[in-house]
C-alpha positions as CSV (number, residue, x, y, z in Angstrom):
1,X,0.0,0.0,0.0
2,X,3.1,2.2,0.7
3,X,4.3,1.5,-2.7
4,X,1.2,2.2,-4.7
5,X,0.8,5.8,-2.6
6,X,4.8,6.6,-3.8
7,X,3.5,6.3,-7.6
8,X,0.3,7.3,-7.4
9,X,1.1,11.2,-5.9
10,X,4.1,12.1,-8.5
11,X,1.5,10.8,-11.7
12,X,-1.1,12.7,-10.2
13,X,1.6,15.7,-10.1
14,X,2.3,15.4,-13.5
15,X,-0.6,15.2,-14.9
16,X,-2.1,18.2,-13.3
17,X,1.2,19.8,-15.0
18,X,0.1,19.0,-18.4
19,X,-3.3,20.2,-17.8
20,X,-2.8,23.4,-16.9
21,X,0.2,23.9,-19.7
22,X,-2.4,22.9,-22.6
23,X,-5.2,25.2,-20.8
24,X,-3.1,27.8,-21.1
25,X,-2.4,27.4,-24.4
26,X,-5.6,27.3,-25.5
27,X,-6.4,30.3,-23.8
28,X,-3.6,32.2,-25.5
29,X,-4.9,31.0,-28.8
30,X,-8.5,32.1,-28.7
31,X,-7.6,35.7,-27.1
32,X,-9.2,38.1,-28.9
33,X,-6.0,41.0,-28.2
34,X,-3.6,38.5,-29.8
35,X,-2.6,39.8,-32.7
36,X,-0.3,37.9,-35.5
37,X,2.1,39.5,-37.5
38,X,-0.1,38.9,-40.6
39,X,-3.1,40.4,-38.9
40,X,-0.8,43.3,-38.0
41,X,0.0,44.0,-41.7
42,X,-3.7,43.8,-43.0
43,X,-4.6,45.9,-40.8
44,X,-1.8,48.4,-41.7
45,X,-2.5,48.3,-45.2
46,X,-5.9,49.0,-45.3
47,X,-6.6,52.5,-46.3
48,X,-9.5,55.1,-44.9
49,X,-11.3,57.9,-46.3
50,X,-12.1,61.1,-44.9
51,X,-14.1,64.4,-45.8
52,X,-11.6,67.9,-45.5
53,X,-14.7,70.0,-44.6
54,X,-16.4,67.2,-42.3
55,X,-13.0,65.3,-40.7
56,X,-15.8,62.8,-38.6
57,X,-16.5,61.3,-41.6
58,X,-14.3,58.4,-42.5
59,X,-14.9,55.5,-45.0
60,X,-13.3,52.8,-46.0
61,X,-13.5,53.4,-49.8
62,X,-13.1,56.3,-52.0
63,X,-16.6,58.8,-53.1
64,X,-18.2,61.9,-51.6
65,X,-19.2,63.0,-48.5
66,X,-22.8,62.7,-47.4
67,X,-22.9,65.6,-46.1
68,X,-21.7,68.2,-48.3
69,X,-20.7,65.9,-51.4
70,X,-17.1,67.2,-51.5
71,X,-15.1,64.1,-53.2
72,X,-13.1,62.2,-49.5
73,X,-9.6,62.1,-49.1
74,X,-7.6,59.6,-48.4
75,X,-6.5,59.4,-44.4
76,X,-2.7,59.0,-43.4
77,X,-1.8,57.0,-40.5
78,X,1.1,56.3,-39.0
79,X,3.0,53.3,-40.6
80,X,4.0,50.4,-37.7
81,X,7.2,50.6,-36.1
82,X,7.7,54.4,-36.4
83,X,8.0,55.1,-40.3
84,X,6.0,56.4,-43.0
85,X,5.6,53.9,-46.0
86,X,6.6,56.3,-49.6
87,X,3.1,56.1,-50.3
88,X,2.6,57.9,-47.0
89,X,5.1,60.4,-47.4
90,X,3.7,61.4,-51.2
91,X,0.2,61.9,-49.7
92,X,1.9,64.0,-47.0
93,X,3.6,66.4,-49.4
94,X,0.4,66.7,-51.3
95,X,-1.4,68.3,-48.1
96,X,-1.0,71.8,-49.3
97,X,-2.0,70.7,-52.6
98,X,-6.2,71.4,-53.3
99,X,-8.1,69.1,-55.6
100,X,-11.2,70.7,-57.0
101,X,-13.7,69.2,-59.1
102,X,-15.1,70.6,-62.4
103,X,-18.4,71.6,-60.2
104,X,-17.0,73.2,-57.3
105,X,-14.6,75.1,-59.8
106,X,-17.6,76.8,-61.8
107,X,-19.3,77.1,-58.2
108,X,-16.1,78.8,-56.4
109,X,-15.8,81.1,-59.6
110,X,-12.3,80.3,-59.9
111,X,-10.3,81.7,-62.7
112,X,-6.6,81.0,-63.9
113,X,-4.2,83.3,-66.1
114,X,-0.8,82.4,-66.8
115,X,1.9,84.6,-65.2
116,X,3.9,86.3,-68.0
117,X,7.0,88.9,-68.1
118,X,6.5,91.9,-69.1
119,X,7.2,95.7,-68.5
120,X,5.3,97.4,-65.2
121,X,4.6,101.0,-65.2
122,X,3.6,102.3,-61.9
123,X,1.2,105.3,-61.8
124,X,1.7,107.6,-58.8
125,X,-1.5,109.8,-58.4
126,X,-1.2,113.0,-56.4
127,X,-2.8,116.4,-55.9
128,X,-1.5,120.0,-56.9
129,X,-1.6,123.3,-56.9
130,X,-1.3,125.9,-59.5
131,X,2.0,128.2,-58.8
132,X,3.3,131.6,-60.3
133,X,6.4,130.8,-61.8
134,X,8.8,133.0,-59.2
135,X,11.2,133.0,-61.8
136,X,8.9,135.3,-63.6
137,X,7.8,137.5,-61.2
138,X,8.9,141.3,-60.8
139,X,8.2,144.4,-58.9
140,X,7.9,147.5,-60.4
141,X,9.3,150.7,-58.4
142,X,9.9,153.9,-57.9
143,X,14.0,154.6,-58.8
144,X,13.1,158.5,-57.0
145,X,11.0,159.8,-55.3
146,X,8.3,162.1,-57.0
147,X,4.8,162.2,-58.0
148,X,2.9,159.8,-60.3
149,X,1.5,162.0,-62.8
150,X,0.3,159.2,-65.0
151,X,-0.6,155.9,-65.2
152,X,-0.9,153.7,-68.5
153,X,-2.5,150.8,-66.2
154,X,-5.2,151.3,-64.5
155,X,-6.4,147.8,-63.1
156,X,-5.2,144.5,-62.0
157,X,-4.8,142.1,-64.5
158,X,-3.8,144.1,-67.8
159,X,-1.1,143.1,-69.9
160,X,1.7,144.9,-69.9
161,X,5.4,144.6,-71.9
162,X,8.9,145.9,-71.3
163,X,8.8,148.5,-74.4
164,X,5.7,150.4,-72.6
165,X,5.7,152.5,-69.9
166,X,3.2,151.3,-66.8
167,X,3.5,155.2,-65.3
168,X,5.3,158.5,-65.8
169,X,6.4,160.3,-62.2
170,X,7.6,163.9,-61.7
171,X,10.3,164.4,-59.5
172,X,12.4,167.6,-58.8
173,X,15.7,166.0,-58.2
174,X,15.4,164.2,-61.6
175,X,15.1,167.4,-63.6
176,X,17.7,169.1,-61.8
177,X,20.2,165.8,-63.0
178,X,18.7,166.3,-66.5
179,X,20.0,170.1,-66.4
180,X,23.0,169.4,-64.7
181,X,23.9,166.5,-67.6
182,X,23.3,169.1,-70.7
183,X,25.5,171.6,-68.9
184,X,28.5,168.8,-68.9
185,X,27.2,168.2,-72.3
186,X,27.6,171.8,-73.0
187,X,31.1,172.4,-71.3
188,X,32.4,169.0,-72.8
189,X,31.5,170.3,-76.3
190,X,33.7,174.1,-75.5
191,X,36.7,172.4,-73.5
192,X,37.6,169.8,-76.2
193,X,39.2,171.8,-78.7
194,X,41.4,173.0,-75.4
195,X,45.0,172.7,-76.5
196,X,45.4,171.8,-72.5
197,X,45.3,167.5,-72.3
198,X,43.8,168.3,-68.7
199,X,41.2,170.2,-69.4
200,X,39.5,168.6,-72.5
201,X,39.6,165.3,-70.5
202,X,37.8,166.8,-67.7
203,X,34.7,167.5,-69.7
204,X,34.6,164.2,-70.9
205,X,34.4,163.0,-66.9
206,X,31.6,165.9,-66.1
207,X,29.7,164.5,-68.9
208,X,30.0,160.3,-67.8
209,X,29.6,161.9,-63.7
210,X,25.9,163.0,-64.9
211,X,24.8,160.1,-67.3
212,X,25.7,157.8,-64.1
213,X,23.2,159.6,-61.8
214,X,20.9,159.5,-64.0
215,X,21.0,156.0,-64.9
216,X,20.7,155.4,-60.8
217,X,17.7,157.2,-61.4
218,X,16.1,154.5,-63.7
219,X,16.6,156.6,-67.0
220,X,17.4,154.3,-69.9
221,X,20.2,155.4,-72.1
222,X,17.9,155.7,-75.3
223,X,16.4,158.2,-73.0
224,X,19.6,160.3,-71.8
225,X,20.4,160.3,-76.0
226,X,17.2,161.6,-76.5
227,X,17.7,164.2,-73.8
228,X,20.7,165.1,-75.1
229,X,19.2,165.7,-78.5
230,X,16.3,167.9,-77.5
231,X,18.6,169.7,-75.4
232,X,16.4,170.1,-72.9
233,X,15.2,168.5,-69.8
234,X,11.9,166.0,-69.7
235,X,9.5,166.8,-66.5
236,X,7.8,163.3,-66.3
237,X,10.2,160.0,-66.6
238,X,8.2,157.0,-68.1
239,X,8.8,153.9,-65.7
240,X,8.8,150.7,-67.8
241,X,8.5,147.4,-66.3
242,X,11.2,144.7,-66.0
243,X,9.2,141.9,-67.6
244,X,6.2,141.5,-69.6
245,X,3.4,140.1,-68.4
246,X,0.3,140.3,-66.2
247,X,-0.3,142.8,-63.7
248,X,-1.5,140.9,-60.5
249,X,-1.3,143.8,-58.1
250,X,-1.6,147.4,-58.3
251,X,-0.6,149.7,-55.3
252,X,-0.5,153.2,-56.4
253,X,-3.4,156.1,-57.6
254,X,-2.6,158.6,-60.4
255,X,-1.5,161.7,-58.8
256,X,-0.2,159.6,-55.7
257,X,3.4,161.1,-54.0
258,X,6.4,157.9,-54.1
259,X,9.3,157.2,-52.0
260,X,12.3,156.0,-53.3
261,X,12.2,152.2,-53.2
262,X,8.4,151.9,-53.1
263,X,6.3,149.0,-55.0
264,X,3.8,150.3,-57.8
265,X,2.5,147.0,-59.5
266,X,3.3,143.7,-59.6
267,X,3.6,141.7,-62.7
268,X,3.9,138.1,-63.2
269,X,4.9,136.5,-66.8
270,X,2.0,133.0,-67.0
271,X,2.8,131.9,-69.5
272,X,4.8,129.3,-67.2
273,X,3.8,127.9,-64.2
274,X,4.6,125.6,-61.4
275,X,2.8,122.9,-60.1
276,X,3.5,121.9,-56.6
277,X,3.0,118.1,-56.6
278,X,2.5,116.5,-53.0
279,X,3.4,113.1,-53.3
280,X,3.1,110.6,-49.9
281,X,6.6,109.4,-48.0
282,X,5.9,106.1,-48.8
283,X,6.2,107.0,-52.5
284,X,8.7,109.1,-52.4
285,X,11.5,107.1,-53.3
286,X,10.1,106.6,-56.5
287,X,10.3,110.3,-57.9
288,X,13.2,112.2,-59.3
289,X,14.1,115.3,-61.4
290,X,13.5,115.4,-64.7
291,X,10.4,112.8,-64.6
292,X,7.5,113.5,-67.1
293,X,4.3,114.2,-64.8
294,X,0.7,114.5,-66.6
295,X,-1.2,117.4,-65.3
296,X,-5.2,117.4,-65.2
297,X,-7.7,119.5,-64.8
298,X,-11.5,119.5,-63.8
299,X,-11.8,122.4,-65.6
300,X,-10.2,121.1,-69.0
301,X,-11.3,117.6,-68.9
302,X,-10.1,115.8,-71.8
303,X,-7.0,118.0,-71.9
304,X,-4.2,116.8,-70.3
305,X,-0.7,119.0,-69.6
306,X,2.5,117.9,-69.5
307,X,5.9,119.0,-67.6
308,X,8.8,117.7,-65.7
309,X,9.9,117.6,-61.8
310,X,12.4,120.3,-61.5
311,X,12.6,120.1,-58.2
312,X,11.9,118.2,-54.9
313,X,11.9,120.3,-51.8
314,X,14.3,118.6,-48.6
315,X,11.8,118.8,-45.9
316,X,8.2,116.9,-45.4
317,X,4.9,118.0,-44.0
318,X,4.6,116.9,-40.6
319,X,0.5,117.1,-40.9
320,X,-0.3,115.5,-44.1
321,X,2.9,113.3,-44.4
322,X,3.7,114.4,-48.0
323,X,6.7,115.8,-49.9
324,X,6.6,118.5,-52.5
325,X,7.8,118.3,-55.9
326,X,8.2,121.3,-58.1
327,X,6.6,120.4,-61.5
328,X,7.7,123.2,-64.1
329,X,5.4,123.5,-67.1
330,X,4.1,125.7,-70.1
331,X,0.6,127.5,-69.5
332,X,-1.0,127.7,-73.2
333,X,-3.2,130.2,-73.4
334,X,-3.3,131.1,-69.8
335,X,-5.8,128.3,-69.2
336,X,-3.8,126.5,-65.6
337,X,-4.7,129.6,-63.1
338,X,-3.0,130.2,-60.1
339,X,-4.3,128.4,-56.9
340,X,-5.7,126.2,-59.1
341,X,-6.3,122.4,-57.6
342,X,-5.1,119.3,-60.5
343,X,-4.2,115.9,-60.3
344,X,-1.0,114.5,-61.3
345,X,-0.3,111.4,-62.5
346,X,3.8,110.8,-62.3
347,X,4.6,107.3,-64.1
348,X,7.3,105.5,-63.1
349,X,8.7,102.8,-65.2
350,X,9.6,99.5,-63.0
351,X,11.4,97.5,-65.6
352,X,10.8,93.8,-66.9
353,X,9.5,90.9,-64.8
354,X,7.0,88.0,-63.6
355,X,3.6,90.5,-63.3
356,X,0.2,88.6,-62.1
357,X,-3.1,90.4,-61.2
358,X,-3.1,91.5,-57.6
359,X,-6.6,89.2,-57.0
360,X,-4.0,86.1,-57.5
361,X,-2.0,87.6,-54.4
362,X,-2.7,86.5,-51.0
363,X,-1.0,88.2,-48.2
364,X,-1.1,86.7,-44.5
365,X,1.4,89.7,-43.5
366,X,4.1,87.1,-42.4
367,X,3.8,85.8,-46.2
368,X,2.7,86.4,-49.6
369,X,1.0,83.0,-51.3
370,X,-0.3,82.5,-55.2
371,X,-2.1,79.2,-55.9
372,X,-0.7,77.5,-59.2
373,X,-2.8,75.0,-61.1
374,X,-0.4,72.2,-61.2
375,X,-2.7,70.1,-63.3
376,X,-6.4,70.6,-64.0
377,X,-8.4,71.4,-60.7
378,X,-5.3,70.4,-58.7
379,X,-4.0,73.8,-57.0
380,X,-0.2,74.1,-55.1
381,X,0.5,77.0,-52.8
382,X,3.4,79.2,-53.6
383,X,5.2,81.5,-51.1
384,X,6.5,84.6,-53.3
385,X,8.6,87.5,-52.9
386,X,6.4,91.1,-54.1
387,X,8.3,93.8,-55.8
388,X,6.1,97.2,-57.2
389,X,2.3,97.2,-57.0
390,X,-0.4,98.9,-59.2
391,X,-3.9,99.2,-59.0
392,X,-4.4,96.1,-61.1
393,X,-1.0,93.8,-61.3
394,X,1.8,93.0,-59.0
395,X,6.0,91.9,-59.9
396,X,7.0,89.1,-58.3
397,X,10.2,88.6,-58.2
398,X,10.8,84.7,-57.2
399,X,8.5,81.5,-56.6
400,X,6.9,81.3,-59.8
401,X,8.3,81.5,-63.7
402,X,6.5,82.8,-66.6
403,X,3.7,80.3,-67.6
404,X,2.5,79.2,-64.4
405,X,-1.0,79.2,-64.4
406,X,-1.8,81.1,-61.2
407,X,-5.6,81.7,-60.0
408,X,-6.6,85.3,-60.2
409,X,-10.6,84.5,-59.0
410,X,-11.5,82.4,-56.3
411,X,-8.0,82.1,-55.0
412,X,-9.3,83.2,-51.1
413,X,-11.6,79.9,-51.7
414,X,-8.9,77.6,-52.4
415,X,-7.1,79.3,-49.7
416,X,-9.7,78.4,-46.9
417,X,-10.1,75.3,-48.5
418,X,-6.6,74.2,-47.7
419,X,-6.8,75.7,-44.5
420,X,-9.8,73.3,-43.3
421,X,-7.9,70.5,-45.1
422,X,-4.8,71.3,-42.8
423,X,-2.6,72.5,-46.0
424,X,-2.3,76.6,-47.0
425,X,1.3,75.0,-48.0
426,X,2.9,75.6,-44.8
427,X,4.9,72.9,-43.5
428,X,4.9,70.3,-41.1
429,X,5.9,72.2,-38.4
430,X,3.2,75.1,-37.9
431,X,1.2,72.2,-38.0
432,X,2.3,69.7,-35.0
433,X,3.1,73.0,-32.5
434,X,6.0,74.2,-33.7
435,X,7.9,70.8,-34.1
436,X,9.2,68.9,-37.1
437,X,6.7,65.8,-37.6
438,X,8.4,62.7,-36.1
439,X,8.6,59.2,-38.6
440,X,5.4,57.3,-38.3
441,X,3.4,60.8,-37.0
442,X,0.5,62.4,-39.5
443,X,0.7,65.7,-40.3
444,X,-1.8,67.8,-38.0
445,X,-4.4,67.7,-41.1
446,X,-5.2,63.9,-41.1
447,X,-4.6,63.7,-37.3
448,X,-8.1,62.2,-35.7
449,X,-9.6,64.5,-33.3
450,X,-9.0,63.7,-29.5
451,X,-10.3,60.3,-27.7
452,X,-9.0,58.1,-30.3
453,X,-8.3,57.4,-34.1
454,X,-11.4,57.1,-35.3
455,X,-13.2,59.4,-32.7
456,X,-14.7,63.0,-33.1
457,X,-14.9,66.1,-31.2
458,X,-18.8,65.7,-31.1
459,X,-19.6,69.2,-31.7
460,X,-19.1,69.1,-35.5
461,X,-21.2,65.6,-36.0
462,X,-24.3,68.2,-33.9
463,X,-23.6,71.0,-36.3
464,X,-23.5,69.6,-39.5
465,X,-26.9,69.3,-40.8
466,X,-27.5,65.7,-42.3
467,X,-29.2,65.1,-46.0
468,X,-31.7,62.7,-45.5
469,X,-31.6,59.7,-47.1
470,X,-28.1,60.1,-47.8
471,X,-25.7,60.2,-44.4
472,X,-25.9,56.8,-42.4
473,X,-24.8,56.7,-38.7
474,X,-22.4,53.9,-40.1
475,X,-20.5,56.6,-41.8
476,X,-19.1,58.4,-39.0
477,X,-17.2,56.6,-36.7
478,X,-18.5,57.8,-33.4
């Protein structure tokens, strides 16, 4: 009996052992988180859908969304073990890229034009005022003082020229001069046939003395020969102006006494004017001298002027920001009046290069982005460098070359477009926070929304109004 109990307790002992051992590997088998390698791969393979404008919805084959019947693109997920398959990685790179579909294209309005080079003029439009030429300006005085016997003009704005007296003034002192010259005329005439060298020459310097005074006096030597061939003095001196022109002020009254020095009339010669141009800081550094400027006026419309910047003043306006430029012109006819307000269009030539219409420009402020239609409806974001503006086109100087095709209509669509999808054609890194995307990590645009790959916020499934008939619960994965 002792025997039977030392064999029967270590068989019992083993096969107890060899229960449990093929329990347990039965158990293992039939787990349902046991995954094979071969599972592992199927699963990896398998590819998912997703709409850009509703990211909740997610299919397992390709078509449109139920809800707004955009076409679904596909979803990238992290590849096993840490890296991106090359399929992956080409579906990453085309996350900027926008693919648009015949009818959202007609119903976005967008429009493409290929960029081309060519020559950019740049029209700078400013405001100006009409100026008397002060190169043309003159004062006409009294040369001694007297009375104004006579005046030849009697209002503002009569013409007057330099052969015709403006006034005639009599003055004591001036007749006295006129007497005292034919005297030296006279003794000049008796001492010159002096046998003495002394004295003939001293009648010669009486005679220059005497014309010299009265040339201070503002007599004109075809006046003084004149004088000398009456032979006797003239009681009123004709004052003649130093210009012709306009008269544009009038400050003495016929029979009106004059000091020496003082201002009868102003005259000013229009028939050239300035134009002083203010142009804005900012556009200042594209004026100079000598730069054709295109004068207009509301009161000649149709009839444009012409002149050149002769001058641009150092200083700026501290209350309307501007600079000054001196436009110097002809005035045919008269017609440009002083004070007058015109506009002035100054063009400036920019040169040759890439020129697109400012619609295809989109500017975030930190960049400047064209969309170029790779292919038909597929659209690639392109950060560019700006040179000049106009009112309609804009250079660009790098990140596209002449025959791109670059959307001038609709491009703020295809911009918001990308920008749902996760693209705008930024890179990875303004879209993980600032970090390079690790291997095996989606871009931010195909990443799931918290609480698990195929899990949504919630709010957008509540928003988003559902078509009946057409959106299944089966289609979002909840």
């Amino acid at each position: 009996m002792a025997l039977n109990k030392k064999i029967i307790i270590p068989l019992a002992l083993i096969i107890l052992a060899s229960v449990a051992g093929g329990g347990w590997y039965l158990w293992q088998k039939k787990s349902p988180n046991t995954v094979t390698e071969k599972d592992a791969k199927a699963a990896q393979g398998k590819q998912l859908y997703t709409c850009s404008m509703h990211p909740f919805i997610i299919k397992d084959k390709p078509g449109t969304c139920p809800i707004c019947a955009m076409e679904l693109i596909k979803k990238i997920e992290g590849a096993a073990g840490g890296e991106m398959t090359e399929e992956q990685r080409k579906q990453a790179e085309m996350l900027g890229h926008v693919s648009l579909s015949p009818t959202q294209r007609v119903m976005a309005n967008i429009a493409t034009i290929a960029a081309k080079q060519s020559v950019l003029n740049k029209e700078i439009n400013a405001v100006g005022i009409v100026q008397f030429d002060q190169s043309r300006q003159a004062k006409v005085t009294a040369w001694i003082a007297g009375r104004i016997d006579q005046l030849h003009v009697n209002k503002v704005g009569d013409v007057v020229t330099k052969d015709n007296p403006v006034a005639e003034i009599y003055s004591p002192d001036l007749v006295a001069t006129q007497q005292e010259y034919l005297l030296a005329v006279k003794s000049r005439d008796q001492l010159k046939n002096s046998p003495i060298a002394a004295i003939s020459q001293n009648g010669e310097g009486l005679v220059a003395s005497a014309k010299q005074r009265l040339m201070l006096f503002g007599v004109k030597e075809s006046q003084i020969a004149e004088l000398e061939k009456a032979g006797k003095p003239n009681i009123r001196l004709p004052i003649y102006t130093p210009l012709s022109g306009v008269v544009i002020e009038k400050m003495m009254q016929q029979g009106q006494y004059v000091n020496t020095g003082e201002v009868l009339f102003n005259i000013a010669d229009l028939s050239r004017v300035w134009v002083e141009v203010e142009v804005y800081e900012n556009e200042f550094p594209n004026i100079h001298i000598g730069q054709q400027v295109e004068i207009r006026s509301q009161s000649f419309p149709g009839k444009p002027f012409s002149g050149k910047i002769a001058y641009i003043y150092p200083f700026l306006d501290p209350k309307t920001r501007t600079i000054k430029a001196r436009v110097e012109m002809a005035n045919p006819g008269m017609k440009l009046k002083p004070d007058m307000f015109v506009n002035a269009i100054i063009k400036v030539p920019l040169g040759s290069s890439i020129v697109v219409p400012v619609t295809a420009l989109i500017d975030t402020g930190k960049r400047q982005v064209v969309w170029v239609e790779m292919s038909p409806g597929m659209f690639e974001p392109r950060d560019v460098q700006v040179g000049q503006k106009t009112d309609e086109k804009v250079q660009i100087l790098s990140g596209i070359k002449p025959g791109d095709k670059v959307a001038v209509s609709g491009s703020y669509l295809i911009d918001s477009e990308s920008q749902l999808k996760g693209g705008g054609g930024q890179d990875h890194s303004k879209h993980t926070g600032g970090k390079p995307a690790e291997p095996g990590q989606a871009p931010a645009a195909s990443q799931q929304p918290q609480g698990g790959s195929h899990e949504s916020h919630g709010a957008p499934a509540q928003q988003a109004p559902a078509k009946k008939g057409t959106l299944e619960m089966d289609d979002m994965k909840m």
